[in-house]
N, C-alpha and C positions, 0 to 999 in steps of 0.2 A: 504494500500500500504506500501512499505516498507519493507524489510527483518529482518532478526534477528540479532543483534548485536552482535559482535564479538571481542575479544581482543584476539594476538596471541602472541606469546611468541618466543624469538632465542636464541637458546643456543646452542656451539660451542665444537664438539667434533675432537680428532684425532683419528682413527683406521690405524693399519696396517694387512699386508698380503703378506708371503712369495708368494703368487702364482701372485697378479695381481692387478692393480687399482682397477676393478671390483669387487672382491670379498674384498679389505680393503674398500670399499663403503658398501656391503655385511656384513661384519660384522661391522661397526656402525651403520649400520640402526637395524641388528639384538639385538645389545646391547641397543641404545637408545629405541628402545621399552620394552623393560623388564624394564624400570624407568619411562619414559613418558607416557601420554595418548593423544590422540587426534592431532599425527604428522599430517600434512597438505604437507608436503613437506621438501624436503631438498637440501641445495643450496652447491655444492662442492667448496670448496675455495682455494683449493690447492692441488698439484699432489707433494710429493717428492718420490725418492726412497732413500734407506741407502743401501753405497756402503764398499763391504769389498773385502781387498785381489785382486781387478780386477772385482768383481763380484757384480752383485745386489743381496742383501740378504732379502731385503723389500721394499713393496710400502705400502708408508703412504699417507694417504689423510685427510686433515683438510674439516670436514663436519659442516655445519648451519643446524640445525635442527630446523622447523619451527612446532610450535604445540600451539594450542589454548585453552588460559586459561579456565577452568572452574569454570560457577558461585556461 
């Protein structure tokens, strides 16, 4: 009985994105995979956008990225 043991790891990234929350989600998930292995999930911590001139020019989102150490 019993599962397999696991240790999981958080580590805090920001991405941005001229087009939308979804896609600055979109590209950190796509960048944190090309350094990490073994993402499990990721927890959004934050919504800004950056505003210029009257206008939104970016939406940035602070991401947790959850991924489990390897033995």
């Amino acid at each position: 009985m019993g599962g397999e043991k696991r240790v999981a790891r958080v580590t805090e990234i920001v991405a941005g994105s001229p087009v939308g929350f979804d896609d600055a989600i979109k590209v950190g998930f796509d960048r944190a995979t090309k350094t990490l292995r073994g993402i499990t999930g990721l927890r959004i911590m934050e919504q800004r956008v950056s505003v210029e001139n009257g206008n939104i020019i970016e939406y940035r989102v602070r991401i947790e990225v959850i991924f489990v150490l390897e033995s």
